[in-house]
Each structure stands twice: as C-alpha cells, then as structure tokens.
C-alpha positions in Angstrom: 162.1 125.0 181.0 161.9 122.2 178.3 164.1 120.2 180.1 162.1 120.8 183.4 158.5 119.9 181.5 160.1 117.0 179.9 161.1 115.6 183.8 158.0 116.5 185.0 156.0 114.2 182.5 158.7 111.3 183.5 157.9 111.7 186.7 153.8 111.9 186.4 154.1 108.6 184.2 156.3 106.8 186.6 154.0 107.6 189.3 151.2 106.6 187.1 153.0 103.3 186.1 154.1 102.5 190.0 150.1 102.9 190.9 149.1 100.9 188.3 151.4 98.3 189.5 150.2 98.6 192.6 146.8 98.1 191.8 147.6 94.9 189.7 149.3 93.6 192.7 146.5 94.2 194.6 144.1 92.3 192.1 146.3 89.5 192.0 147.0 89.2 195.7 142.8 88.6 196.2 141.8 85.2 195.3 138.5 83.3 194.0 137.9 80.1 195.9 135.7 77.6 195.1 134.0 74.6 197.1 133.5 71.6 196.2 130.7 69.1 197.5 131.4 65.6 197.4 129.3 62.7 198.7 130.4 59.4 199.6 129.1 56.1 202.0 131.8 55.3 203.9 134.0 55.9 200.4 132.3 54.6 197.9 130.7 57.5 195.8 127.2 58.9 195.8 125.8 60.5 192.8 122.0 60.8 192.0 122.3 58.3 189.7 122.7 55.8 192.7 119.8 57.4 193.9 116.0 55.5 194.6 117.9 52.2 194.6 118.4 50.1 198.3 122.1 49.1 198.0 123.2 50.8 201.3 123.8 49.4 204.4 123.8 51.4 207.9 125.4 50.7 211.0 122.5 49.4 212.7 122.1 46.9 209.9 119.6 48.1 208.0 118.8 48.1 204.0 118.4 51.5 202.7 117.9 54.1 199.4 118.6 57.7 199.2 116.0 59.6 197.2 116.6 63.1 198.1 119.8 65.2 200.0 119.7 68.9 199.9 121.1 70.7 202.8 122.8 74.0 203.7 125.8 75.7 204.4 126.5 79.5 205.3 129.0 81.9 206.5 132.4 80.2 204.8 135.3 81.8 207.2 139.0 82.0 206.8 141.1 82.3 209.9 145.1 83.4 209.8 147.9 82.8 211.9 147.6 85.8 213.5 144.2 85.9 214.8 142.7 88.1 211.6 139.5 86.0 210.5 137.3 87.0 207.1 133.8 85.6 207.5 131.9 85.8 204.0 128.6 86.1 204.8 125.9 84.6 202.7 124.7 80.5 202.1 124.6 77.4 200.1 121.9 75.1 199.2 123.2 72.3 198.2 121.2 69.8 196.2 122.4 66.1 195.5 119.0 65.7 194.0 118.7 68.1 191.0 122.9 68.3 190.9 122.4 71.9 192.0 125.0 74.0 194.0 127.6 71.3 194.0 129.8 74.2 193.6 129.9 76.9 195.6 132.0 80.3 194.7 131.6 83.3 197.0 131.6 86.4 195.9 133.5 87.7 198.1 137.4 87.3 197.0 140.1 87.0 199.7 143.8 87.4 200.2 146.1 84.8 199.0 148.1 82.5 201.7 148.3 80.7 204.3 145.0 80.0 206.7 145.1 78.2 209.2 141.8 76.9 209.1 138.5 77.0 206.8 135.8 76.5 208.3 131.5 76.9 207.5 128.3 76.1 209.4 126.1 73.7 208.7 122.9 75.4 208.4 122.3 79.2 209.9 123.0 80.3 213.3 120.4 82.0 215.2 120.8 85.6 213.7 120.5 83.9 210.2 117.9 81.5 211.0 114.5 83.7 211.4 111.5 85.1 209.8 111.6 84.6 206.1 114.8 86.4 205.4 116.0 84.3 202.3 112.1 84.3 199.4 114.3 81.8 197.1 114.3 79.8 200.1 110.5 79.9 200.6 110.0 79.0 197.2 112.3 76.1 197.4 110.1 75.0 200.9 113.3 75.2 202.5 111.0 77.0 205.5 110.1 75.2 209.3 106.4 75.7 210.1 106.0 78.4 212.6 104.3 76.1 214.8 108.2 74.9 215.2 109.4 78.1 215.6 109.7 79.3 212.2 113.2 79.2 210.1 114.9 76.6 207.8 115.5 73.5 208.0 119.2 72.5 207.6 119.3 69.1 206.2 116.8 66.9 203.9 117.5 63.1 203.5 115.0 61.2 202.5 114.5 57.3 201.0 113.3 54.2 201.6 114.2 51.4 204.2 113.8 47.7 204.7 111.9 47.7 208.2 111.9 44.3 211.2 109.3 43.3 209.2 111.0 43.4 205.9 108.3 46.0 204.9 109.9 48.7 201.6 108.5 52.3 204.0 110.2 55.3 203.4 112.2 57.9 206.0 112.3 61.3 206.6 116.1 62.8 208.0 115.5 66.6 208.4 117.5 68.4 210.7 116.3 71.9 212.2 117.1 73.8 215.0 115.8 71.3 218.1 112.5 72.5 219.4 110.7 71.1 222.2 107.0 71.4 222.0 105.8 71.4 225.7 104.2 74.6 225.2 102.7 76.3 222.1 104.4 78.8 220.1 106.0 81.5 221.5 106.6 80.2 224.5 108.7 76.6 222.9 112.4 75.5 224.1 115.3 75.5 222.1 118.4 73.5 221.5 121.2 74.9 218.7 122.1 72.1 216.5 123.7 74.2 213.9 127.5 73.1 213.4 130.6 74.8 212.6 133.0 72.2 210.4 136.5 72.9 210.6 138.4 71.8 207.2 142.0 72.6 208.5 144.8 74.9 207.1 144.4 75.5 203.6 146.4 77.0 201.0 144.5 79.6 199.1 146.0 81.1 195.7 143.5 82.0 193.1 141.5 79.6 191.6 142.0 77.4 194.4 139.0 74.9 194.5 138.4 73.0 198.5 136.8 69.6 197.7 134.4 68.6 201.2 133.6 65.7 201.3 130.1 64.3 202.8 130.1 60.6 204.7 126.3 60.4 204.2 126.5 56.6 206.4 128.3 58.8 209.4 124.3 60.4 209.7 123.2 57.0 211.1 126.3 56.1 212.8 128.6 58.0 215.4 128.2 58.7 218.5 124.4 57.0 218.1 123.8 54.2 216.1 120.3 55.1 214.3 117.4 52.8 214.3 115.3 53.5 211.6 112.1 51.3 212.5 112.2 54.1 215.4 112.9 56.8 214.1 112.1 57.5 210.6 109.4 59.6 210.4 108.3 63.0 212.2 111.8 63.9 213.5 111.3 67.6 212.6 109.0 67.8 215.9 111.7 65.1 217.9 113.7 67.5 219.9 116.3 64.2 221.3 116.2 62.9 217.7 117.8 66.5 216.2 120.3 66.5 218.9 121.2 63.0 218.4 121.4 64.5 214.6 123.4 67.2 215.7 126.1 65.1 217.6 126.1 62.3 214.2 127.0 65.7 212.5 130.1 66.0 213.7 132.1 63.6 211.6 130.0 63.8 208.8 132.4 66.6 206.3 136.0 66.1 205.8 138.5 67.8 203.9 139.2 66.1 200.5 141.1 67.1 197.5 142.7 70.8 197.3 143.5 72.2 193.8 146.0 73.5 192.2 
C-alpha cells in the first residue's frame, strides 16, 4: 500500500508538472507586438521639432510647414498561410503634435510565427465610424459635425503655405468619410475613403516591434498632384477632394524596420 501511495503522488506531480509546462508553453507561444509610427518627406525625417517651419517642398511646387498631424488607425489584423486571420479590434490616435501614441501595443497578444501579412485601416470602417462611440475621442474633437454625417475624422494635417501670390496662409488636410451635401442631413451621399494598408509578411515572436513608416509629401502627390491655392481650406465638406485624399492614401505607409 506504501508503495502504491508513494506512485500515486509521482504520478499526480508529473501530471501537475506536464500541465504546468503546458501552460508555460502556451504563455510563451502568445506574443506582444508593438507598432511603431514613423514620419518621413520623401525620407528625410519629420519630428515635431521640424514642425511650424516652411522647409518642405510638394510636388506641385509649393513652399510649405506642418503644424499639426494626428490621425487614426484601428482594427490591426494578422492573416496566416492558411486562411486563419486575428483581427484585434480597438484604435490608435496617433499624434505627431504632442508625440502621443507613436507607439501603439494591443492588448490583445497573438501566436508567434509566420503571417503572411499585417495589415490596419486607416481610420474606422463604417460599423466603427458612428454616433459618439469612442467620449476620449469627443474630448479630443476628434468628432465630424453631424451636419456631415456625424463620425470622426481620420486624418488632421495642418500648416502654412506660400500661395501664387507669395502670400504665408495656412491649410487645412482633414480626411473623413466623403460626404456630398446635395441634400441636408439624413438624406446625404456617401463615399468610403477609409483604407486598409497592407505591411506584408511579418515575423512575429514576442516583443517584436513593426516600424510603419508615414511619407507625409505622398498626401500631395500620387495619383493627383495637390494644388494648395485650390484646395486648402474647407475640404471636410469637398466630397472630390476626400476622394482624391483617399486615392493619395494609398502609398502613403510603408513597412520599415522589424525588430528583433
């Protein structure tokens, strides 16, 4: 009977050891990741302490500052080989500005490996985008007038330009959801111009931190060459200027640096 109680207790305390393995493994196998955000003109590297100086030069040949760059990113998602896709809900505002969010670390952790793409969206999609869903957004007047249709705006760049007349007047780059105002609210037209960017296949092991990289000078370049003495002021309510925003988007990020 000794002998039998004595191989018992092995037996419970391998069990015990094997789970607690187990669950170590588990732990290890499920990764942080952070994000990065880097800002660049066309590689040469933006801080806010280059900020509310005109030393920038965009394709349509125009002088201009940056004074202000906040925008937002939600729903980070990893997709595998095999289909399987993890989509971590939630969003960052990402301030240039104040140096705020530069760094963005879900919550959520995810298995280690291979994906074969990372991806986000710049700004919400339309079941994120509504009512007042998000206060610390209200309070940072991240909101769109409900006259517009309500929701958040996606982007804020904002600074000062050298105009045709070699007048110093300032712009006004905010992106939102494309709303034309031939009719009064509710009854307006819509155009998405939220964005999924596509980083690539990534590597993810714990710790791993994704630098992306914003081209702020790719805003007033590709496809459309922006002219600012036309259009650098009340673009919010410019349904053709947002989706000429939205197609400029799509080369704005780029996957840089992936550590370790």
């Amino acid at each position: 009977m000794k002998k039998l109680a004595f191989l018992t207790l092995i037996f419970i305390f391998l069990v015990a050891s094997c789970a607690e393995d187990n669950d170590d493994n588990l732990t290890a196998a499920n990764a942080t990741v952070h994000f990065n955000f880097t800002h660049n003109w066309d590689n040469t590297p933006v801080t806010n302490a280059d900020f509310n100086t005109i030393q920038y030069t965009n394709a349509n040949g125009e002088n201009l500052s940056i004074e202000k760059l906040i925008y937002l990113i939600s729903n980070v998602t990893f997709e595998k080989s095999n289909g399987e896709t993890i989509v971590i809900p939630g969003y960052n505002l990402i301030n240039l500005t104040t140096n705020s969010n530069l760094t963005y670390t879900p919550e959520t952790r995810i298995p280690e490996g291979e994906y074969t793409n990372v991806s986000f969206t710049f700004g919400f999609n339309n079941t994120d985008n509504y009512g007042t869903n998000y206060p610390d957004l209200n309070t940072a007047l991240w909101s769109v007038p409900e006259m517009m249709g309500g929701g958040y705006h996606y982007m804020q760049l904002e600074g000062k330009f050298i105009d045709n007349s070699t007048a110093e007047i300032g712009y006004a780059y905010h992106a939102i959801r494309a709303v034309d105002m031939v009719s009064d609210a509710p009854n307006l037209i819509f155009e998405d111009t939220f964005f999924t960017v596509n980083l690539g296949a990534i590597s993810i092991s714990n710790n791993t931190t994704v630098e992306v990289k914003m081209n702020i000078a790719e805003w007033f370049k590709n496809p459309n060459q922006w002219d600012l003495n036309l259009l650098h002021t009340d673009l919010m309510s410019n349904f053709n200027a947002q989706v000429m925003m939205y197609e400029n988007g799509q080369n704005v990020f780029s996957l840089g640096t992936i550590t370790p």
